[in-house]
C-alpha positions in Angstrom: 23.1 23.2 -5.5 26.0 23.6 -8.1 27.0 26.0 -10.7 26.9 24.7 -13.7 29.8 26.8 -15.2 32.1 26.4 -12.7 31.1 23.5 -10.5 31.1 25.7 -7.3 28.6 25.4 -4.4 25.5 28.2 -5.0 24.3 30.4 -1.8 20.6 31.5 -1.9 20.5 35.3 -2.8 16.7 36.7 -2.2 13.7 35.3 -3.6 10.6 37.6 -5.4 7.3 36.6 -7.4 7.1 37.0 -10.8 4.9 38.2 -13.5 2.9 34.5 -13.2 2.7 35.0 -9.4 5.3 32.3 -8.7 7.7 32.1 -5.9 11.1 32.3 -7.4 14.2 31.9 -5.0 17.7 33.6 -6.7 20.8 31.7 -6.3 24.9 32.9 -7.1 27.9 30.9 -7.2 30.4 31.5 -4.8 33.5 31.0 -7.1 32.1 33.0 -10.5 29.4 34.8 -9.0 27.1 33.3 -12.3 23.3 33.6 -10.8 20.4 30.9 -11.0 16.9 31.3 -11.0 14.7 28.5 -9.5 10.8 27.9 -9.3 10.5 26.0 -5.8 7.1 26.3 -4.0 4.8 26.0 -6.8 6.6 22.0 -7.9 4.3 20.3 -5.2 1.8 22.3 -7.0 2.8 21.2 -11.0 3.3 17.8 -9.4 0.1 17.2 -7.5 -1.5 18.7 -10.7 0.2 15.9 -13.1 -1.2 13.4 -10.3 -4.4 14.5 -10.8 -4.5 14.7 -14.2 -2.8 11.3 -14.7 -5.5 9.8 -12.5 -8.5 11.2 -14.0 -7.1 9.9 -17.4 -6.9 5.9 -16.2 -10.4 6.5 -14.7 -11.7 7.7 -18.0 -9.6 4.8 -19.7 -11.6 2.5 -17.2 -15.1 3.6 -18.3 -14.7 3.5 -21.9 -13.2 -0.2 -21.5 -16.4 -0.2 -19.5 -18.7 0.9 -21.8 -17.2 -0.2 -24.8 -17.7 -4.1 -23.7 -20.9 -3.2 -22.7 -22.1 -2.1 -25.7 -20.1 -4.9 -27.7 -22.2 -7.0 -25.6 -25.7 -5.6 -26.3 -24.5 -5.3 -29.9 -24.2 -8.8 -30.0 -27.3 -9.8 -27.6 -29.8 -7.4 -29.6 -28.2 -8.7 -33.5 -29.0 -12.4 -32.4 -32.5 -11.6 -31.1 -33.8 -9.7 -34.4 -31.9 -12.8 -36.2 -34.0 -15.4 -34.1 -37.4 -13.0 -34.3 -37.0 -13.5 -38.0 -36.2 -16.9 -38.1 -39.4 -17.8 -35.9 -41.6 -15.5 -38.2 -39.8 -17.4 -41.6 -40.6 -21.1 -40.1 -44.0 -19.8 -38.9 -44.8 -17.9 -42.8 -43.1 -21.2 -44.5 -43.8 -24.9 -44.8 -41.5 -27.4 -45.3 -42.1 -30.7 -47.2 -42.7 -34.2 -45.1 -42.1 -38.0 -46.0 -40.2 -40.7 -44.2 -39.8 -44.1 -45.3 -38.8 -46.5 -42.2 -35.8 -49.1 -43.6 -35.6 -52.8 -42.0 -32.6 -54.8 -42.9 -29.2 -54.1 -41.9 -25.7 -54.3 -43.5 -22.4 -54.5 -41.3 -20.8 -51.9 -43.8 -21.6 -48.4 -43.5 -21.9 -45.5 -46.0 -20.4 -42.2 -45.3 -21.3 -38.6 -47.4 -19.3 -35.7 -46.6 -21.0 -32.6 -46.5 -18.9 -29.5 -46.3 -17.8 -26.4 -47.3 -21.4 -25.7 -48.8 -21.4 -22.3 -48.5 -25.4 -22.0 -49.2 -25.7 -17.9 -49.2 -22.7 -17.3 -51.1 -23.1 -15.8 -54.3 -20.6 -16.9 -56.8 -19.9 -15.2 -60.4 -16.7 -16.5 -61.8 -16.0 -17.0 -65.4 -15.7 -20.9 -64.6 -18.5 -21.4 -62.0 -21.4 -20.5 -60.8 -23.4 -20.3 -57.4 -26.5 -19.7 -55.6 -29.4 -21.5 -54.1 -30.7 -23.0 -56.9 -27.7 -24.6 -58.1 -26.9 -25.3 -54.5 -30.1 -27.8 -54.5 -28.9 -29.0 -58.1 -25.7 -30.3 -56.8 -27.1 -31.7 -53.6 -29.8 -33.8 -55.3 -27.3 -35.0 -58.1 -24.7 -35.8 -55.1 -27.5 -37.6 -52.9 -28.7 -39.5 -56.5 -24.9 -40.6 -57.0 -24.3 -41.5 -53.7 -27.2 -43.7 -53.6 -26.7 -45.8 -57.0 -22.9 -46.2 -55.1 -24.7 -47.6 -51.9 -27.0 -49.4 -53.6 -24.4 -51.4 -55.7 -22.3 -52.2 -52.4 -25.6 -53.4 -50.8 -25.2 -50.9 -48.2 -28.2 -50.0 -45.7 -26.8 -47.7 -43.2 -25.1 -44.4 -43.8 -24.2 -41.4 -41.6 -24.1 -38.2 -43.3 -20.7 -36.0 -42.2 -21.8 -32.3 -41.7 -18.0 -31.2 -41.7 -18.7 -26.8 -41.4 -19.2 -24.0 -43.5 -23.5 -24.7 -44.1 -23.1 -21.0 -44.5 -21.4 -17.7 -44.4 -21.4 -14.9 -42.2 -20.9 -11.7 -42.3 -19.7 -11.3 -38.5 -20.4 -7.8 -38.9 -22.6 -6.7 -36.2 -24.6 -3.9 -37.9 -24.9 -5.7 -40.9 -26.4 -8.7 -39.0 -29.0 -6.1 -37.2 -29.8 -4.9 -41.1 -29.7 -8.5 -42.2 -31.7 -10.1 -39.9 -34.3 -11.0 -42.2 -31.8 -12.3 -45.1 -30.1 -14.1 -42.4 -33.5 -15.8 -41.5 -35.1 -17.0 -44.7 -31.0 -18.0 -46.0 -31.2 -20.4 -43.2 -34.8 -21.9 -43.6 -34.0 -22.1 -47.6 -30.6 -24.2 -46.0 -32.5 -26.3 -43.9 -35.4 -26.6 -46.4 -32.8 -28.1 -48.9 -31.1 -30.0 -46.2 -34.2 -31.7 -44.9 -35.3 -32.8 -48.8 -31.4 -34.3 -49.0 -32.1 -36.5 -45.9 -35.7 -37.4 -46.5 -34.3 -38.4 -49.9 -31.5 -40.4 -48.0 -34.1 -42.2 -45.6 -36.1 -43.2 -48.4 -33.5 -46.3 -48.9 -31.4 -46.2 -46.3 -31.1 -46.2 -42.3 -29.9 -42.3 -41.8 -27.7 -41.1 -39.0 -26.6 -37.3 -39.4 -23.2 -36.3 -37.3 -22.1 -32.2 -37.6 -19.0 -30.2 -36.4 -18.7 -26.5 -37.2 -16.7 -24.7 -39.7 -15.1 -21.2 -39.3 -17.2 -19.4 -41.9 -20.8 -20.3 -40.1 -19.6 -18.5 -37.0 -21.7 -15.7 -35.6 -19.0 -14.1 -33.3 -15.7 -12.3 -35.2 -13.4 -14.5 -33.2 -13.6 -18.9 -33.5 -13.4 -19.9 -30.6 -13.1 -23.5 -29.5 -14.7 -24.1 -26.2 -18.5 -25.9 -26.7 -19.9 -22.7 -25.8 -18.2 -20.4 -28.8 -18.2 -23.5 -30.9 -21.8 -23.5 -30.8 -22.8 -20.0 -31.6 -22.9 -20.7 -35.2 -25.0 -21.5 -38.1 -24.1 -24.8 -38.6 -24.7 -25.9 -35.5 -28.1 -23.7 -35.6 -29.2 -26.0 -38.9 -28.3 -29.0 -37.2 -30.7 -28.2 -34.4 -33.3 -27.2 -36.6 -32.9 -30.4 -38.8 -32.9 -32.2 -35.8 -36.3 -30.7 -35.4 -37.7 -30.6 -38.5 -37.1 -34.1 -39.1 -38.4 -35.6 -35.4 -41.1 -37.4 -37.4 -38.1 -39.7 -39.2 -36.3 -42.2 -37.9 -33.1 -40.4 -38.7 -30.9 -40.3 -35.8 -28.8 -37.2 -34.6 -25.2 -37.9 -33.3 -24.4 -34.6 -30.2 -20.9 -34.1 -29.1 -17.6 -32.0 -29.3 -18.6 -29.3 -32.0 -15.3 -28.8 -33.3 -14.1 -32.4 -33.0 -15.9 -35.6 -33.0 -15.4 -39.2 -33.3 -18.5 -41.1 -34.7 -18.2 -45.1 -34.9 -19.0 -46.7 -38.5 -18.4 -50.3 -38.8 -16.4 -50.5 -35.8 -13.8 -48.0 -37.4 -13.5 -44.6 -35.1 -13.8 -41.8 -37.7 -12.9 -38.5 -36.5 -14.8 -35.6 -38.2 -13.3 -32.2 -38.2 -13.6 -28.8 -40.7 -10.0 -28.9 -40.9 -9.5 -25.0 -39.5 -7.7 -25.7 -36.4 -4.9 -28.5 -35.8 -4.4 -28.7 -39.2 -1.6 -27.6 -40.9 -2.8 -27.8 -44.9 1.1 -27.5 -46.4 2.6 -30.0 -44.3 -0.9 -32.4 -44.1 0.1 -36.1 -43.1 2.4 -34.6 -40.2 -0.3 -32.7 -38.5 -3.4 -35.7 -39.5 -0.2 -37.9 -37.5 -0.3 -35.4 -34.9 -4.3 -35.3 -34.2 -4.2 -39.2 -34.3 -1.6 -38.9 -31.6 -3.4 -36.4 -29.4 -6.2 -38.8 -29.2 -3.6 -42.0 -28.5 -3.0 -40.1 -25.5 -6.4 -40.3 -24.4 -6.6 -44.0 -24.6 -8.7 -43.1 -28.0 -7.8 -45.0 -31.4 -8.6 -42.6 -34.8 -8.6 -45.0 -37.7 -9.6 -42.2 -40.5 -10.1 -38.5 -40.4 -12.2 -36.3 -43.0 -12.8 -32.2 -43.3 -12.6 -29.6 -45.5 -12.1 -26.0 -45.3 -9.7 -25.3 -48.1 -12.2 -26.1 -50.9 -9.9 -28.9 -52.5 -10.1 -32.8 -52.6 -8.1 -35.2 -51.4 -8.4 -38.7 -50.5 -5.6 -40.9 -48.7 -5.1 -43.6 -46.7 -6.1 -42.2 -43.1 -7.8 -39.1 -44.3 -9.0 -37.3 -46.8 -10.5 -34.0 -47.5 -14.0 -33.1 -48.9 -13.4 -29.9 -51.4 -16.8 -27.7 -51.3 -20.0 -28.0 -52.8 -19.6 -24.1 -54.2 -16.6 -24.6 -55.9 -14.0 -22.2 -56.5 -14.7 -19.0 -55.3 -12.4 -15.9 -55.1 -11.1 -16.7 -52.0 -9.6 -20.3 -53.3 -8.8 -19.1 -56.7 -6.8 -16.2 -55.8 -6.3 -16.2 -52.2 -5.0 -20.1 -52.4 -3.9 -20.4 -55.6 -6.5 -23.4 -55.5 -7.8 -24.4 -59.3 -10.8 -26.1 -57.2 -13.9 -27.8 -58.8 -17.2 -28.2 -57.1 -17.5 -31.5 -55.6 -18.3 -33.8 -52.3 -16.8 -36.8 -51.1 -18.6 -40.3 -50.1 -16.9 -43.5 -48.2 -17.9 -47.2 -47.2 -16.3 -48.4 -43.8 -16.6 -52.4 -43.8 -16.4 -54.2 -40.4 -12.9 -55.8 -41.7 -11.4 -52.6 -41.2 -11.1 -51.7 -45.2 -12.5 -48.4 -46.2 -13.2 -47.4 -49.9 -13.3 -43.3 -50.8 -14.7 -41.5 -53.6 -14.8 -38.0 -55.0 -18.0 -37.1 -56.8 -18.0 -34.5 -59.1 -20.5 -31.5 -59.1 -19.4 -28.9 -60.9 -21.7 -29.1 -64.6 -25.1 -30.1 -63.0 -27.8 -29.1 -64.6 -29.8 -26.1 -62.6 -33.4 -27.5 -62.8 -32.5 -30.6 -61.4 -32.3 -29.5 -57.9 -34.8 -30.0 -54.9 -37.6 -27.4 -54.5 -37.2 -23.7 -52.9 -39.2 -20.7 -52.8 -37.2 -18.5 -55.2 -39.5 -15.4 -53.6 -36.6 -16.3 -50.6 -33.5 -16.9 -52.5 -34.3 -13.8 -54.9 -31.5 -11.2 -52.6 -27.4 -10.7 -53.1 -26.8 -12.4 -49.9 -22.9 -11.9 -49.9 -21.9 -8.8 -51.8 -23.3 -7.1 -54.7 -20.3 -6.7 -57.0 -20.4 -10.5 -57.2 -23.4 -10.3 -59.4 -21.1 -8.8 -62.0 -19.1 -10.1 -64.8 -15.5 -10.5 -64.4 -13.0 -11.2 -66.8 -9.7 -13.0 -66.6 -8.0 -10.8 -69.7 -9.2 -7.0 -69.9 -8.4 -5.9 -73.5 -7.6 -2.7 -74.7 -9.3 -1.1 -77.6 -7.6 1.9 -79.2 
């Protein structure tokens, strides 16, 4: 030991306990006789203490990361079985309405109508549009009655209907899923309820084939995940069963496959149907469609066209095109985008010669009793957020 005045070597000099009962050993430097004090048979003490302390900290780190996933878990497993008890009891309480006409001929070309972006339990109160069920059903009809005269002219017979994500919103909140359950329930029979009237509508005239990938607002879990298995646990992909169901009496056909991505052929054409969420870049739009298209290439699959959604805006082109929603602008796309969005869906015709034809059809001023039938005792709750049901305006004025 050195002196640290002088440098010097330090000789031990006695040692005594102290007011704390601590051995203390006295030290004094040989060259300026400066003295040290120095704790020395309690540090194994201090040290085996910290140890000790140190450890039973990481195990109580371990438990809580323990328990805490564990009751993540059972949040999760208990919120989805109130949802599904109330959805049994809503089918069970509700009928739905039945009639399927068979179609015979058939038509090489094939009729495509985008469905996306619907939003159905989203309550919208903007100063330049409007939302909720019933005008939900308005639009659909008026889209399905559009979409047919287009069809009809073009002496189509076959069409697939493109379920391209976001049938609904989510809250993602747990708790508020436990508390919702039963708003959660009767939003998605009055979704499949409309849905099921669309397509029976459809297979009235035409040869129906219904195709669906998921969108990032129907999912259940906070986090998207695209593996089948998170890709699945979803809304969209819950309405797609149950229309599957629903409709087993038709002739309608339901395309399964990827939930995220999938490539349906129409008129020999490979058209890959996506929400538009993930791959996609929306600012730089052609490079990253070119970049999907060439992610397939590698897997000895050929995309001639690619549809989705997502960002509530239109667009049709040459290998893609993008349905805006069937809501409209809502607050996200007006001031979270910057997105001056009008309510709308898009339809296609694939021919066998490899030509394509798309068309926006606008939704936005339909009339509100046009729509297909709903129990309004259902669709009477805020199903998104209460200070949506009031009026906004885009200039506050001051009186003085």
């Amino acid at each position: 030991m050195e002196c640290l005045s002088c440098g010097e070597p330090m000789v031990r000099n006695g040692t005594w306990v102290n007011k704390d009962n601590l051995t203390v050993q006295k030290y004094i430097c040989i060259g300026c006789n400066e003295h040290s004090r120095v704790i020395s048979e309690d540090d194994d003490i201090i040290s085996e203490n910290v140890r000790l302390a140190k450890q039973k900290q990481a195990l109580q780190d371990k438990s809580r990361i323990a328990n805490k996933s564990f009751r993540e878990h059972a949040r999760v497993e208990n919120a989805i079985e109130e949802y599904t008890k109330e959805l049994v009891k809503v089918f069970s309480n509700n009928k739905l309405s039945s009639s399927s006409n068979k179609f015979k001929t058939n038509n090489k070309a094939v009729g495509v109508i985008q469905l996306s972006d619907i939003h159905f339990n989203e309550l919208i109160n903007l100063q330049d549009n409007k939302y909720d069920f019933s005008i939900a059903s308005a639009r659909l009809r008026h889209l399905i009655t559009k979409a047919t005269k287009y069809f009809t002219m073009h002496k189509i017979t076959n069409v697939l209907v493109a379920l391209t994500g976001d049938l609904m919103n989510s809250d993602r909140r747990l708790d508020e899923l436990l508390n919702e359950a039963t708003n959660r329930s009767q939003a998605t029979f009055l979704a499949v309820d409309i849905m099921q009237q669309a397509l029976r509508d459809l297979d009235s005239d035409f040869n129906v084939t219904v195709a669906c990938v998921t969108g990032n607002e129907g999912r259940i879990n906070k986090e998207s995940g695209w593996s089948p298995i998170m890709a699945t646990d979803n809304y969209d992909f819950t309405i797609f069963n149950i229309l599957k169901y629903v409709l087993k009496d038709s002739i309608i056909n339901f395309v399964e496959g990827d939930p995220t991505e999938l490539v349906v052929k129409v008129a020999g054409q490979n058209l890959l149907l996506m929400h538009g969420n993930c791959s996609i870049r929306h600012a730089a739009l052609e490079k990253s469609i070119n970049q999907v298209i060439g992610r397939y290439s590698m897997k000895g699959v050929t995309v001639d066209y690619v549809i989705m959604g997502h960002v509530h805006s239109a667009s049709i082109g040459d290998n893609y095109s993008r349905s805006a929603s069937l809501a409209g602008a809502n607050d996200y796309s007006d001031k979270g985008l910057n997105l001056s969005s009008r309510a709308s869906q898009n339809c296609y015709i694939f021919y066998e010669d490899g030509n394509r034809d798309g068309i926006k059809i606008d939704l936005q001023n339909t009339p509100i009793d046009s729509g297909y039938d709903i129990d309004k005792s259902l669709a009477a709750y805020n199903a998104k957020s209460a200070n949506k049901g009031k009026a906004h305006a885009v200039i506050m004025e001051i009186v003085i």
